[in-house]
C-alpha positions in Angstrom: -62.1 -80.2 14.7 -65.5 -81.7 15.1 -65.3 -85.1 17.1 -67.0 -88.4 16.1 -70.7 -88.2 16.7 -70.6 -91.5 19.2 -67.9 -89.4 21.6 -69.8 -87.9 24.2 -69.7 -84.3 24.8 -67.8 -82.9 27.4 -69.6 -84.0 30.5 -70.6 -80.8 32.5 -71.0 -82.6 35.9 -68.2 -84.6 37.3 -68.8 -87.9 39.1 -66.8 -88.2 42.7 -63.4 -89.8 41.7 -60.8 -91.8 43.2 -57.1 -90.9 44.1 -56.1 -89.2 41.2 -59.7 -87.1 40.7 -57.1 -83.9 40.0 -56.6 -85.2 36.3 -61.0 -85.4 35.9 -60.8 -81.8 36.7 -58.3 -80.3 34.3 -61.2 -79.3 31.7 -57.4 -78.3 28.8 -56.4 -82.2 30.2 -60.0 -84.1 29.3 -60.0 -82.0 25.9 -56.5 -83.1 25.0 -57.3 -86.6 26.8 -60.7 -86.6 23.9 -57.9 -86.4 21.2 -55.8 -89.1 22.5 -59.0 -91.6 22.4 -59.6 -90.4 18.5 -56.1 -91.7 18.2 -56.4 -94.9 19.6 -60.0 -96.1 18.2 -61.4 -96.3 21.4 -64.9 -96.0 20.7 -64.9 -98.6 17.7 -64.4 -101.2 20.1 -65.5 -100.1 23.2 -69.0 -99.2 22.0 -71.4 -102.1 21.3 -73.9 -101.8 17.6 -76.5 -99.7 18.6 -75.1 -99.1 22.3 -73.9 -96.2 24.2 -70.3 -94.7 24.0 -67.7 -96.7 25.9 -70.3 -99.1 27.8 -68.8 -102.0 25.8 -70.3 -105.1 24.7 -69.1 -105.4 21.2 -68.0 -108.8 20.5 -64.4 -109.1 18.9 -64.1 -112.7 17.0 -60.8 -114.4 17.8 -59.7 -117.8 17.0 -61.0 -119.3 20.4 -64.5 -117.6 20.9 -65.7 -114.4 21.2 -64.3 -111.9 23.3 -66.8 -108.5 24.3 -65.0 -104.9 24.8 -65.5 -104.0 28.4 -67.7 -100.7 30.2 -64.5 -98.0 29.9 -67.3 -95.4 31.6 -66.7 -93.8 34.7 -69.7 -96.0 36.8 -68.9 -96.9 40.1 -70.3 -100.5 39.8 -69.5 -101.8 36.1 -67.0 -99.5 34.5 -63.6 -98.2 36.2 -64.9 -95.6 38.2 -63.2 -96.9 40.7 -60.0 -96.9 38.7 -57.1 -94.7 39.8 -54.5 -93.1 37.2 -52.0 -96.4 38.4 -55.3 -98.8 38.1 -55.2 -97.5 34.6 -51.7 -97.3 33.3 -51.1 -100.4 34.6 -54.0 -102.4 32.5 -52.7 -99.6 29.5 -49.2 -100.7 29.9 -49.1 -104.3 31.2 -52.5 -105.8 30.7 -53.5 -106.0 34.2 -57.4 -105.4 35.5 -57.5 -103.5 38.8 -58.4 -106.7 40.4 -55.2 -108.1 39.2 -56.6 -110.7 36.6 -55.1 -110.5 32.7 -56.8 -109.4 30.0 -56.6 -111.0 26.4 -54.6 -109.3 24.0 -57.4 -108.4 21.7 -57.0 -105.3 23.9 -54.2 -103.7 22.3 -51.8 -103.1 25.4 -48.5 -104.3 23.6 -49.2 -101.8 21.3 -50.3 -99.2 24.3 -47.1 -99.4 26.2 -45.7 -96.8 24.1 -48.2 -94.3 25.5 -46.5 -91.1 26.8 -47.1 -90.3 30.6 -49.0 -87.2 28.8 -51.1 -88.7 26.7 -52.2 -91.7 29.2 -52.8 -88.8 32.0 -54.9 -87.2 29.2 -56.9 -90.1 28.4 -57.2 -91.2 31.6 -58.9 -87.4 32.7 -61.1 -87.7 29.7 -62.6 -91.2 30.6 -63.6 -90.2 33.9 -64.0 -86.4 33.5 -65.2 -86.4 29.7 -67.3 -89.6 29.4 -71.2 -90.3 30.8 -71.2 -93.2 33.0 -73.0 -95.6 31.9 -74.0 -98.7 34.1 -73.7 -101.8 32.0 -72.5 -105.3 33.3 -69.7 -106.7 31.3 -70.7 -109.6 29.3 -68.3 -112.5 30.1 -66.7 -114.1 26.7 -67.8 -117.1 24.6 -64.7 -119.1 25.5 -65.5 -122.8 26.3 -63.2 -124.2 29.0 -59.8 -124.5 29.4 -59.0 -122.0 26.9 -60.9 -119.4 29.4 -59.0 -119.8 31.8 -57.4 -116.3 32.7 -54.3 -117.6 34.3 -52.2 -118.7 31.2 -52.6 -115.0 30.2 -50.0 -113.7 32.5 -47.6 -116.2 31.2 -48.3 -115.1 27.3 -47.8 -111.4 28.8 -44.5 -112.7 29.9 -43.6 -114.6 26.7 -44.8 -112.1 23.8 -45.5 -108.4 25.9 -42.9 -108.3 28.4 -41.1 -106.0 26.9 -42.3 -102.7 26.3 -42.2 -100.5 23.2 -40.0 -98.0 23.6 -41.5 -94.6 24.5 -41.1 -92.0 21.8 -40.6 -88.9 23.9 -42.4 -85.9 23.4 -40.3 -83.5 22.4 -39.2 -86.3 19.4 -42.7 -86.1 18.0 -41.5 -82.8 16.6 -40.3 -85.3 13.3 -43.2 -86.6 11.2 -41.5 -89.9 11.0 -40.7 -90.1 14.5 -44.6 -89.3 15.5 -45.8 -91.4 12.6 -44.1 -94.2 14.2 -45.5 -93.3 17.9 -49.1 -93.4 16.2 -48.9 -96.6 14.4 -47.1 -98.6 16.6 -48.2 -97.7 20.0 -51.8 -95.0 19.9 -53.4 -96.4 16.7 -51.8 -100.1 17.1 -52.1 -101.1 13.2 -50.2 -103.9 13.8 -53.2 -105.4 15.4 -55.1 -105.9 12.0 -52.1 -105.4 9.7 -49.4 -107.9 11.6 -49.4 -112.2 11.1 -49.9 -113.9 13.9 -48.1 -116.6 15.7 -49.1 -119.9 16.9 -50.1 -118.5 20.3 -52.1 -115.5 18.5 -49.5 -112.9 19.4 -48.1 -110.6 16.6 -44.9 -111.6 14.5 -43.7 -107.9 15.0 -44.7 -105.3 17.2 -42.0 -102.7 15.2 -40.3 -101.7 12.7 -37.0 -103.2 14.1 -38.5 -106.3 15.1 -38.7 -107.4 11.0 -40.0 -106.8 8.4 -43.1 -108.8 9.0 -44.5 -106.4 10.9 -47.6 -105.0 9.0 -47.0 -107.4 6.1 -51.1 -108.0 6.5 -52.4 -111.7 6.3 -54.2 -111.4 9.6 -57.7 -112.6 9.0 -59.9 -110.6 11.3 -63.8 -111.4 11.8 -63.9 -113.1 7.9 -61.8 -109.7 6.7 -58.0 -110.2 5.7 -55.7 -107.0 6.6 -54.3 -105.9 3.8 -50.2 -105.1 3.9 -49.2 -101.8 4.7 -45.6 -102.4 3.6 -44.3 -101.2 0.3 -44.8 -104.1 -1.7 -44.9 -103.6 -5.4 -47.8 -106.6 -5.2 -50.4 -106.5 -2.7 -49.1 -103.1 -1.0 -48.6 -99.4 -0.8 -46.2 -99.5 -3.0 -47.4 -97.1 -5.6 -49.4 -95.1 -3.0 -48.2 -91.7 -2.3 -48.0 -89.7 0.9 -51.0 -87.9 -0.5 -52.9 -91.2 -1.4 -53.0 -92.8 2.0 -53.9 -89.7 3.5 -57.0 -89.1 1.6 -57.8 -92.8 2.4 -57.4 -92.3 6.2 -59.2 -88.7 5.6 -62.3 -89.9 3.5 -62.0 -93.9 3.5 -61.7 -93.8 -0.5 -59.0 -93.1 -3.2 -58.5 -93.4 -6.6 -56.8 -97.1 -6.0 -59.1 -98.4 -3.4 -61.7 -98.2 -0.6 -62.3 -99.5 2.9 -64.6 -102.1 4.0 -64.9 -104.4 6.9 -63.3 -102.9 11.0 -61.3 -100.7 9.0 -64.9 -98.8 8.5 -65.2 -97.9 11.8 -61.5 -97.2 12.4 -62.2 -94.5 9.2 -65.0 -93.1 10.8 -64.0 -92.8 14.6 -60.4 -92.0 14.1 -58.9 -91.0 11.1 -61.5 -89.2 9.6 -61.4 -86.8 12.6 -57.3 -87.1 13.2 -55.9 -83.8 12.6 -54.2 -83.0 8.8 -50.3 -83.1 10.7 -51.1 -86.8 12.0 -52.5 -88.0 9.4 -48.8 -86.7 7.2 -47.2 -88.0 10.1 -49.0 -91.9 9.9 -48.1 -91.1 6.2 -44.8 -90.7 6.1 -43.7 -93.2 8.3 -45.7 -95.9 6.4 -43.6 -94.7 3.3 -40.7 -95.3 5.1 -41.4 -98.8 5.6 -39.8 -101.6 2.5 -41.4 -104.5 1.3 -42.3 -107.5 3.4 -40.3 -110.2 3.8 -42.9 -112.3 1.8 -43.4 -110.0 -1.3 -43.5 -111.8 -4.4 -40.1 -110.4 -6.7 -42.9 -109.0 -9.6 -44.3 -105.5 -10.5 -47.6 -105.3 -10.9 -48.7 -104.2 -14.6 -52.4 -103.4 -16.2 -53.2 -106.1 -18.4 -56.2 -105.3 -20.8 -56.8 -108.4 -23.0 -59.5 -109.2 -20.4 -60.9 -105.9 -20.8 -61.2 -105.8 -24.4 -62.8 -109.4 -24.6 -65.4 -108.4 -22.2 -66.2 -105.5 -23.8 -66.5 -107.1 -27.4 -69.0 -109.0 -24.8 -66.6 -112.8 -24.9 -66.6 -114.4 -22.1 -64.6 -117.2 -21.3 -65.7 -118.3 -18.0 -68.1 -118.5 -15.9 -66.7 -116.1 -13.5 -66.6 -113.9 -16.5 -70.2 -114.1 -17.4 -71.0 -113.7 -13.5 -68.9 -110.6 -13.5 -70.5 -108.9 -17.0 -73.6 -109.8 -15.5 -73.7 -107.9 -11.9 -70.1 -106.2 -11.5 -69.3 -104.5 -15.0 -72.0 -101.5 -14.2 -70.0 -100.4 -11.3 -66.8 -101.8 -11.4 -66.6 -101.6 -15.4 -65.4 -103.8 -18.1 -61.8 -102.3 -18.1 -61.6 -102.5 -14.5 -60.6 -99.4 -13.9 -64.4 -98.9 -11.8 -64.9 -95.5 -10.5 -62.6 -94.1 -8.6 -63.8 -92.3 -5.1 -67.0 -93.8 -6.0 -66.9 -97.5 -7.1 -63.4 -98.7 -6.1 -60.9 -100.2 -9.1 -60.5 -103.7 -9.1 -57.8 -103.9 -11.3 -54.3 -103.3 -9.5 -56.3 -103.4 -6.1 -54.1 -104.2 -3.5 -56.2 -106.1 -1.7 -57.0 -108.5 -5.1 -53.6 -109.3 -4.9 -53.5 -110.9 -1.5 -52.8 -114.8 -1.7 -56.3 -115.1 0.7 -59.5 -113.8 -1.2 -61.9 -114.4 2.2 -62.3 -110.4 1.8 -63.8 -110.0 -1.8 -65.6 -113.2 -1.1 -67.0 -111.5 1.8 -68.1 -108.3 0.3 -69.7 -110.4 -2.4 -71.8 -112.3 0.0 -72.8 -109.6 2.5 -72.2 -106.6 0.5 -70.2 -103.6 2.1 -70.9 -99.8 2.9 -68.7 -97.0 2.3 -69.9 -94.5 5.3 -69.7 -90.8 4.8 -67.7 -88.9 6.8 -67.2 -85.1 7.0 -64.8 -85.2 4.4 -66.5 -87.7 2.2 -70.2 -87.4 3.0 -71.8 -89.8 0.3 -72.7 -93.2 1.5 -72.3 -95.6 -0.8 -73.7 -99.3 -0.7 -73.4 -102.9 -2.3 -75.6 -105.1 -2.2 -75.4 -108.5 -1.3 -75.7 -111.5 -3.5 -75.9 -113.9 -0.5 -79.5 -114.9 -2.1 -78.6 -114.7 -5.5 -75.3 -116.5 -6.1 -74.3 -120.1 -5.2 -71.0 -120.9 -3.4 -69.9 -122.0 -6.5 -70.6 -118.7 -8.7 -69.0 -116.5 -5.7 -65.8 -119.0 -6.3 -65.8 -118.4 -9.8 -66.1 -114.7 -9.9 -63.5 -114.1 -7.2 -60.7 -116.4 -8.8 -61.9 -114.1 -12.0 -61.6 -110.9 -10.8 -58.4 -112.1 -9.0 -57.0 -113.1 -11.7 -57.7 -110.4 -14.5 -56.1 -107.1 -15.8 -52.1 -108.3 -14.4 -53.9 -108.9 -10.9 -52.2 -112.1 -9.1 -54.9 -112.7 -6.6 -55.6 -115.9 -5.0 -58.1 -118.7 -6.6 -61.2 -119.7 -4.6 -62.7 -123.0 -4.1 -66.5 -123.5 -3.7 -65.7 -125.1 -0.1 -63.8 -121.9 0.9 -67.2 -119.8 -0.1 -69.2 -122.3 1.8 -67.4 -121.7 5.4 -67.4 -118.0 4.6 -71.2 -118.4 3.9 -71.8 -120.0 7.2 -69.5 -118.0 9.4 -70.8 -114.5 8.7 -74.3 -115.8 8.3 -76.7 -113.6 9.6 -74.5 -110.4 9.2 -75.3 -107.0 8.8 -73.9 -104.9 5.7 -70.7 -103.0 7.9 -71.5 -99.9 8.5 -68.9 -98.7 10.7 -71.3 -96.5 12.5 
């Protein structure tokens, strides 16, 4: 297995540790421990655009600000070289810095509570056995007073993270469910993206047996809407095999879709390199899961009226015109686009979400589909940022959202107009 180019090869000289400097010295422990980061993203967050592996600085839009990942490198002075293994489970498990402050929940730890001993020993040996340090002062967050105030933190802990997932032992992994449901709820924390959010920002569900909101999507994440990974027959994975979602999480494409926004860099620094079992295992247990407690009580089904007016070339909107204009030459008159190459647009789960901020975003900023080892074309879209008004993006979404049986969402010209503004300045996501 060849491991994500921004993971840093095994270090060949170790750094003087702390207490627990036994686990930086277990070379089978740090190569185990480099798997266990795959697993849980850790690069895609903790490395900035441009920066250097796990030295941080990313910024992670929430509702309040911006928040930037922290140095996870080994440095004495700005990372958590100075961490022991108990330092570390503890801000894993609980939330809590080694100098006893909170962190915000962007960090996933809810999620990471579920860690095994194992694999939190493991990642803890790679971090400061496997990983350069890097010196790199963390960048405070964009939090205007009071909401920056750390305090309150301890008492959300309390409220929405006090109890912890329960650990899925080891020797249970055997069962793809079982470790499907270890790597999406606790390593991989989907419910991050995938889960609503209540008032106070924390997720509706962490579980499966917490209801059956949990990854029921809706969560708007830096101007990109998660998509449900429930079965939902509208808007879901409904018709999405076992084999469907694996090629997704293997190559980022399928014949129903393709990724865009953070779930590029989730694609490209974790499940493209997550072994062939895993991947099953994620699989299998997101088959498991039934419809949300939201899903509309309809079955989605092609419609091709729309396809056969535009390809006699009659349009009857504006948002039709738009779409013969710039969409039909890759996305096709029918619909239908092409798959593993162009994505379909017609039965697309994401057209069916009840918020379009997604496709509105793509249009604006256009996307990129990286290659990966298992997918290695690039593909890009353009953006019409410069070339369409606020009002033409509205017309074409609500067109496209609203053609060939999809039951997407309408969009209003205001709606494009505060997407416009808030990802002003963006770069085409790359995920690399």
């Amino acid at each position: 297995m060849r491991l994500p180019s921004l993971l840093p090869v095994l270090a060949a000289t170790m750094c003087a540790m702390p207490v627990s400097a036994a686990y930086a010295q277990d070379d089978d422990l740090i190569k185990q421990g480099a798997y266990v980061a795959i697993l849980g993203d850790c690069v895609a967050c903790h490395t900035a655009h441009n920066g250097q592996a796990m030295a941080g600085g990313l910024s992670l839009q929430s509702p309040i600000g911006a928040i930037y990942s922290t140095n996870i490198t080994p440095d004495h002075e700005t990372g958590i070289g100075e961490w022991s293994f108990e330092d570390f489970a503890r801000l894993m498990r609980r939330g809590i810095k080694k100098n006893g402050s909170s962190v915000y929940p962007a960090m996933p730890y809810p999620s990471y509570s579920s860690m095994t001993d194992q694999d939190l020993q493991a990642l803890y040996a790679y971090l400061m056995g496997g990983v350069k340090p890097v010196k790199r002062q963390n960048r405070p967050t964009d939090i205007a007073w009071p909401m920056s105030m750390r305090w309150p933190l301890s008492l959300w802990r309390m409220v929405f993270a006090g109890k912890p997932i329960p650990e899925v032992a080891s020797h249970e992994q055997n069962s793809l469910v079982a470790r499907g449901r270890y790597l999406v709820e606790g390593l991989g924390h989907c419910g991050s993206c995938h889960t609503p959010r209540n008032f106070a920002f924390a997720e509706k569900a962490r579980t499966t047996t917490e209801g059956r909101q949990y990854l029921s999507g809706g969560f708007v994440v830096d101007n990109w809407v998660a998509p449900s990974l429930r079965s939902d027959d509208v808007g879901g994975l409904s018709d999405w095999t076992v084999k469907d979602i694996v090629v997704f999480l293997k190559t980022g494409r399928n014949m129903k879709g393709a990724t865009f926004g953070a779930m590029n860099s989730v694609v490209v620094h974790s499940t493209s390199v997550t072994n062939d079992h895993d991947l099953v295992a994620i699989a299998t247990f997101l088959k498991t899961l039934g419809t949300s407690e939201r899903a509309p009580a309809i079955h989605y089904r092609y419609d091709d009226m729309v396809s056969k007016q535009l390809y006699a070339g009659r349009t009857s909107s504006e948002g039709a015109r738009i779409y013969i204009d710039r969409c039909a030459a890759c996305h096709r008159t029918d619909g239908h686009g092409y798959p593993n190459v162009f994505p379909p647009l017609a039965g697309n789960p994401v057209l069916q979400a009840s918020d379009a901020t997604s496709i509105a975003h793509i249009i604006l900023n256009g996307g990129k589909l990286p290659g990966v080892n298992a997918a290695p074309s690039l593909l890009v879209m353009a953006p019409y940022r410069d070339i369409l008004s606020d009002k033409q993006v509205a017309d074409v979404v609500t067109f496209i959202g609203r053609s060939w049986g999809n039951r997407g969402a309408e969009m209003t010209e205001a709606q494009v107009a505060q997407i416009r503004h808030a990802t002003k300045g963006e770069e085409i996501p790359a995920g690399e």
